[in-house]
C-alpha positions in Angstrom: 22.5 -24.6 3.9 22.2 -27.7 2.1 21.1 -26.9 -2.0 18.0 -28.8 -1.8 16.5 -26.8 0.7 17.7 -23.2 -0.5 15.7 -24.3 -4.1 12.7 -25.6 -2.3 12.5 -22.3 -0.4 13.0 -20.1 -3.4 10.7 -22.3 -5.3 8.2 -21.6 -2.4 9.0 -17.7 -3.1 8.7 -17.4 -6.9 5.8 -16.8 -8.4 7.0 -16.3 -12.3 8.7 -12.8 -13.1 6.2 -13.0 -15.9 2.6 -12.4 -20.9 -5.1 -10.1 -22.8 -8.2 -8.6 -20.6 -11.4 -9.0 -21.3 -14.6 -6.8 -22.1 -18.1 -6.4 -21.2 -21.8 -7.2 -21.3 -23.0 -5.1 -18.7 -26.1 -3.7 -21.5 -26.7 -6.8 -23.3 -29.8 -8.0 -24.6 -29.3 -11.5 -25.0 -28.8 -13.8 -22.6 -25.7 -14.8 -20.6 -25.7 -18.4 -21.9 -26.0 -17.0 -25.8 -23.4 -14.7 -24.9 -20.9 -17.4 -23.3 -21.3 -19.9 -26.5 -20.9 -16.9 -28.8 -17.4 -16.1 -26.6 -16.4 -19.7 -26.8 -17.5 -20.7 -30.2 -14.1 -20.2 -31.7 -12.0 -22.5 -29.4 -14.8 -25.2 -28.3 -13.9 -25.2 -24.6 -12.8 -23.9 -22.8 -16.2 4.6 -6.9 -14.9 3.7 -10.3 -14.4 6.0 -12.9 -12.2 3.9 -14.9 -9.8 6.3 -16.0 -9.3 7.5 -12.4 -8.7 3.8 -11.5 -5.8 3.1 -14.3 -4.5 6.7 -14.5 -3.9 6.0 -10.7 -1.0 3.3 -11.8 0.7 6.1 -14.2 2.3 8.3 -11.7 6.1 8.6 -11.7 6.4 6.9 -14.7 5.0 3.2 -13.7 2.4 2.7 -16.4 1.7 -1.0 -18.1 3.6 -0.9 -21.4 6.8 1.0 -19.7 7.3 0.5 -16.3 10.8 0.1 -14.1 8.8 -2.9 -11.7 8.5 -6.5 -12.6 4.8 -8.1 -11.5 5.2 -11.5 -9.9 2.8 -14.4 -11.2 -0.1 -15.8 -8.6 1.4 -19.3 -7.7 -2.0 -21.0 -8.5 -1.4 -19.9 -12.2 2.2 -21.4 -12.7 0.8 -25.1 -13.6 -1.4 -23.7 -16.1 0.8 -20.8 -17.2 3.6 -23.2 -18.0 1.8 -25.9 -20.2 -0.1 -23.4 -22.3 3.5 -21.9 -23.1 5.0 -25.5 -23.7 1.7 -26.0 -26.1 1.1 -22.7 -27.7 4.5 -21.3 -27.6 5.5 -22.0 -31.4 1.8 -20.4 -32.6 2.3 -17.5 -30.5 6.4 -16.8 -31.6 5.2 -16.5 -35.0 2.3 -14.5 -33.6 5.1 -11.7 -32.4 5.9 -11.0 -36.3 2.5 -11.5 -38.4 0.8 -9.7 -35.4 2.7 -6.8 -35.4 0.4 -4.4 -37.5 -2.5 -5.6 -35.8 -1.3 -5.2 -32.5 0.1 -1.5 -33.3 -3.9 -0.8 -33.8 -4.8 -2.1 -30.8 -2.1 0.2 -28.8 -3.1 3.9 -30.0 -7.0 2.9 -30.0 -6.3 1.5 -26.0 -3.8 4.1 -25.3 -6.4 6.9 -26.7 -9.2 5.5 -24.6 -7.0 5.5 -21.0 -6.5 1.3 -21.1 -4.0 -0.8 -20.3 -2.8 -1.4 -24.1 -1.8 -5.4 -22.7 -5.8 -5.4 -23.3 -4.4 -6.5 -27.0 -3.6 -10.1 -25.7 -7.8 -10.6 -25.7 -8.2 -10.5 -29.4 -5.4 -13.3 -29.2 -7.2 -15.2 -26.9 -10.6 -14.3 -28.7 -9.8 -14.9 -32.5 -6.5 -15.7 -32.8 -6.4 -12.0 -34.4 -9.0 -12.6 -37.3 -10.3 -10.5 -38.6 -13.0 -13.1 -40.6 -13.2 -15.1 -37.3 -17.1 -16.4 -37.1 -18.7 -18.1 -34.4 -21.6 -20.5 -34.3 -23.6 -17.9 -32.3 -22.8 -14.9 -34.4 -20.3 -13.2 -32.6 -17.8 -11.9 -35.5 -14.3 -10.4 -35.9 -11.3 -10.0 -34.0 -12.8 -9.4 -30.9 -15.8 -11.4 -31.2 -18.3 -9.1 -30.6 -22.5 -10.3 -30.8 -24.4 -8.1 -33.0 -26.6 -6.3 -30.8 -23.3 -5.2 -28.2 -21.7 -3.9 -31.4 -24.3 -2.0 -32.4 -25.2 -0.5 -29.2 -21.6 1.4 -30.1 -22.6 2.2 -33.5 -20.7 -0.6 -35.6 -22.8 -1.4 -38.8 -24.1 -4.9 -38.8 -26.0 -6.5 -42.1 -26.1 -9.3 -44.4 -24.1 -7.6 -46.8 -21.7 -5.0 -44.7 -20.5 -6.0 -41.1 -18.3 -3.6 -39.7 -17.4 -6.2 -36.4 -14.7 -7.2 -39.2 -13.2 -3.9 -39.5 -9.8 -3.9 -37.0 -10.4 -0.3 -36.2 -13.5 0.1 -35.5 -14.1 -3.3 -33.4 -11.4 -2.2 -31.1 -13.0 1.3 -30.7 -15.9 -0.9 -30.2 -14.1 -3.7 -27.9 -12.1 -0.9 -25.5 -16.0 0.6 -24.8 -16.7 -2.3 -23.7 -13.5 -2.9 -21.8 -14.5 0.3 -19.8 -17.8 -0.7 -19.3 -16.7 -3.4 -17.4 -14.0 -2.0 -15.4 -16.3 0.7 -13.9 -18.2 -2.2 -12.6 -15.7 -4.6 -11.2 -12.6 -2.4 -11.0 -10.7 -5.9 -11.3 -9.1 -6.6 -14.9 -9.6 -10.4 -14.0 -13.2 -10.2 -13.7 -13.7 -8.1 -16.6 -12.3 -10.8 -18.3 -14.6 -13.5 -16.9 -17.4 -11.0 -17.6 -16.5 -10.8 -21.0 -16.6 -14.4 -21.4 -19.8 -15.4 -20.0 -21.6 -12.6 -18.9 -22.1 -10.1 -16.3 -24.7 -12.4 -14.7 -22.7 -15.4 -14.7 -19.8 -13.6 -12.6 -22.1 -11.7 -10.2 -23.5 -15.3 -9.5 -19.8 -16.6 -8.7 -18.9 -13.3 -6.6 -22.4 -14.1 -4.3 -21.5 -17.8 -4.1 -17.9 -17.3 -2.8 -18.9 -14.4 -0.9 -15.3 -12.6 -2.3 -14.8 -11.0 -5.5 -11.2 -12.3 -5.7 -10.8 -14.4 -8.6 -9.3 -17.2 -7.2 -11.5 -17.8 -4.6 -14.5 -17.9 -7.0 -13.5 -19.4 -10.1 -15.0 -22.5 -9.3 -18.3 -20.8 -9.3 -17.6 -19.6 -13.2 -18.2 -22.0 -15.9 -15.1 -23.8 -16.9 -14.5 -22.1 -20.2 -14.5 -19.2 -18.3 -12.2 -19.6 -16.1 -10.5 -21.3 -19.0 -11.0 -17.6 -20.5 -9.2 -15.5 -17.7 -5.8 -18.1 -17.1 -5.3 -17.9 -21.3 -5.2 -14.3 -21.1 -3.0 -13.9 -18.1 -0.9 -17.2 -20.4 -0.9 -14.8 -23.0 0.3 -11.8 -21.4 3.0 -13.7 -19.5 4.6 -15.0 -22.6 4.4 -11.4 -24.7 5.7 -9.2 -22.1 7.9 -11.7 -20.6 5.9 -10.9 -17.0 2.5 -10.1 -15.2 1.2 -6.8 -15.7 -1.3 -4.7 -14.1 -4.2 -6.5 -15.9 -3.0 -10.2 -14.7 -3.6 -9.0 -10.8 -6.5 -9.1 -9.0 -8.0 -5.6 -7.3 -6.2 -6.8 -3.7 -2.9 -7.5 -5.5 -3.1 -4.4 -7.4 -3.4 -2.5 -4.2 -0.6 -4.3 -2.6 1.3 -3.8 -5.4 0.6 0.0 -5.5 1.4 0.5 -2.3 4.7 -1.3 -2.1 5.7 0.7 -5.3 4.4 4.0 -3.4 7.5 2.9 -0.7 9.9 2.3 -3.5 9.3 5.7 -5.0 9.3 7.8 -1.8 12.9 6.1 -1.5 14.0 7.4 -4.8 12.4 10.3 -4.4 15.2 10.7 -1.5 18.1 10.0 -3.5 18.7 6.6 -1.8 18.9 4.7 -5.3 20.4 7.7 -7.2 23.7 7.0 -8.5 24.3 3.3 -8.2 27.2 1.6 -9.7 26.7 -0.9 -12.2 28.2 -3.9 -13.2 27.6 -5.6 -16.5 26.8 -9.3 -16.6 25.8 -12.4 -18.7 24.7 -16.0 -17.9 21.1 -17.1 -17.0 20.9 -15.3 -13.1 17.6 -15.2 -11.7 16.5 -12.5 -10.4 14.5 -13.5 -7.3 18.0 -15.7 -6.6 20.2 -13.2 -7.1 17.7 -10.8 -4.4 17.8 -13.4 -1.9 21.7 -14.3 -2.2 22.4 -10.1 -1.8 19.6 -9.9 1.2 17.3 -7.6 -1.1 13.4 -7.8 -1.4 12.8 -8.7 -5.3 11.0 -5.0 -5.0 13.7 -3.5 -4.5 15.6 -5.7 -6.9 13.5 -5.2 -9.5 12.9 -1.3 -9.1 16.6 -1.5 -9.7 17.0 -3.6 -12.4 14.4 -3.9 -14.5 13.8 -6.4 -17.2 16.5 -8.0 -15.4 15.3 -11.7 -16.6 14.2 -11.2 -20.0 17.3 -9.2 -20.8 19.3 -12.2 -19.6 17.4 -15.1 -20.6 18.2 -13.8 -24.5 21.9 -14.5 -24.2 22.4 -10.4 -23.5 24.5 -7.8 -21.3 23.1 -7.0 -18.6 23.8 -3.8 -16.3 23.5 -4.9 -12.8 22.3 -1.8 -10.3 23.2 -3.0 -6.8 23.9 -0.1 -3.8 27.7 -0.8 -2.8 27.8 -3.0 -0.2 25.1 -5.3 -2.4 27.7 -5.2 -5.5 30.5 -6.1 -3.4 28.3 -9.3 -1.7 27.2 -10.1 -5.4 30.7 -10.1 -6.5 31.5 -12.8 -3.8 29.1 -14.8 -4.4 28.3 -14.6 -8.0 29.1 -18.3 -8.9 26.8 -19.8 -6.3 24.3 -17.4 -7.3 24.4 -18.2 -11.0 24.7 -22.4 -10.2 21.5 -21.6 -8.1 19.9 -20.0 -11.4 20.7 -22.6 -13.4 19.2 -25.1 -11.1 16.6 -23.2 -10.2 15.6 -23.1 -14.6 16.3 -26.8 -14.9 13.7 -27.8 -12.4 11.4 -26.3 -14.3 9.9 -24.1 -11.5 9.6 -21.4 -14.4 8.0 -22.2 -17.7 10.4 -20.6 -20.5 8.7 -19.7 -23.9 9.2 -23.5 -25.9 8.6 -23.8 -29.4 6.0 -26.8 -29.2 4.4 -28.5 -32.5 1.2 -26.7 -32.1 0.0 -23.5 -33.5 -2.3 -21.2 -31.2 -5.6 -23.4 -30.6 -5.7 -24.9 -34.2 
């Protein structure tokens, strides 16, 4: 097989080992349009219980902070996905270490409330994580709320005391809302939209498409909207190193469910119990190394998580394989790391770049 078709075909099959979600407006009182230029103000452009629909994803283990599967990125996201890294990559790196205390607040509030705690990435893509952040339609604080949406869960709004400032009680305020939402769409991608312009404005875009798959009506959203939606999933990819359950859709979140559902019941068996392992450096891919050992990247991944990251920061890693997959990775283990490496310089996956600019100064 000559190399230039093996990379086209695994260029075809990778969709980013990937780095916020959005809230709600289902109760408003002001109008969608108010609520979209309050939302966008900072940057200038732009069945359903729902803690029966996340605590679903939290069996065996698999949750969306600590989970042993890597989430694939939707191709249609990989041009956007990799210039927002190449532009906001230096802002966000120093993000990781000023952030830190105001990200650990956002974790126990989200955690406490049954949410995804990668919900955090939407006060990045909100504020920037200021606390003083004020837009020219009034929405306030880190995550931006309006006045009358933080009020309706008690926050203190006057002249002289606004408590939309206050990191605690906004995100109490801000995972509400994040509920709100999800009992209505049950898709983390349209709560995000929804948060961004209104639950109108994506119920228009859901009857225009006739499909309530993001992708298929995100033309119908305004532009900063879905502007809104591809920062956050940006975000998330270049935090956590990888998708998560709140960059899929609800039809890739089912697929994903059920393929992990197959993985489980096999090592629920035994059948992955007691693999050898076999430490490694250099920059392997992972969906290169499944395909040169004849493994789905499932499978690969169930065995090897973090498998990328862990790799692409100069560590060990311990490679899992069954026997027989060891041994054929042992053979081939040159060709499979030259295919990495080429695979990384054609720039089919965006790595985190320190670029000149600071997150949307």
């Amino acid at each position: 097989m000559q190399k230039g078709s093996y990379l086209q075909r695994l260029r075809k099959q990778l969709s980013f080992s990937c780095v916020i979600v959005a809230a709600s407006l289902s109760l408003f009182s002001f109008s969608n349009k108010s609520l979209a230029n309050g939302r966008n103000a900072y940057y200038g452009e732009g069945e359903k219980d729902s803690t029966k629909g996340f605590r679903s994803l939290l069996t065996k283990n698999i949750n969306s902070s600590n989970t042993t599967v890597q989430f694939e990125l939707n191709a249609r996201m990989v041009p956007f996905v990799t210039e927002y890294v190449k532009k906001h990559g230096h802002g966000l790196e120093k993000m990781k270490t000023w952030g830190e205390p105001y990200f650990a607040i956002y974790e126990r509030i989200l955690s406490a409330n049954n949410l995804p705690v990668e919900l955090k990435y939407l006060s990045v893509v909100e504020s920037n994580l200021k606390g003083g952040c004020v837009s020219y339609a009034g929405a306030v604080g880190p995550w931006q709320l309006m006045p009358d949406e933080a009020r309706r869960f008690g926050l203190k709004v006057s002249r002289g005391y606004d408590e939309r400032t206050n990191f605690y009680k906004s995100t109490e305020a801000a995972a509400k809302l994040l509920k709100e939402l999800y009992e209505d769409y049950n898709d983390w991608l349209l709560v995000i939209a929804a948060y961004n312009c209104g639950k109108g404005g994506v119920n228009k875009a859901i009857a225009k498409a006739g499909s309530k798959n993001f992708y298929e009506l995100q033309m119908f959203l305004p532009e900063e909207t879905r502007g809104h939606v591809k920062k956050y999933i940006a975000t998330h990819y270049f935090f956590e190193g990888a998708g998560g359950w709140t960059t899929l859709t609800a039809k890739e979140t089912s697929e994903k469910k059920e393929n992990l559902a197959f993985i489980l019941s096999k090592a629920d068996t035994g059948k992955n119990l007691n693999v050898p392992a076999y430490d490694i450096t250099g920059k392997y891919n992972s969906v290169v190394t499944a395909n040169m050992v004849l493994m789905s990247i499932d499978e690969f991944n169930e065995l090897n998580p973090y498998f990328d990251k862990t790799l692409s920061e100069g560590k060990t890693y311990s490679l899992k394989l069954p026997k027989e997959k060891l041994e054929l990775f042992k053979a081939k283990r040159q060709q499979i790391l030259y295919e990495s490496v080429q695979l990384l310089l054609s720039n089919t996956t965006a790595q985190p770049v320190s670029s000149v600019n600071a997150v949307n100064n």
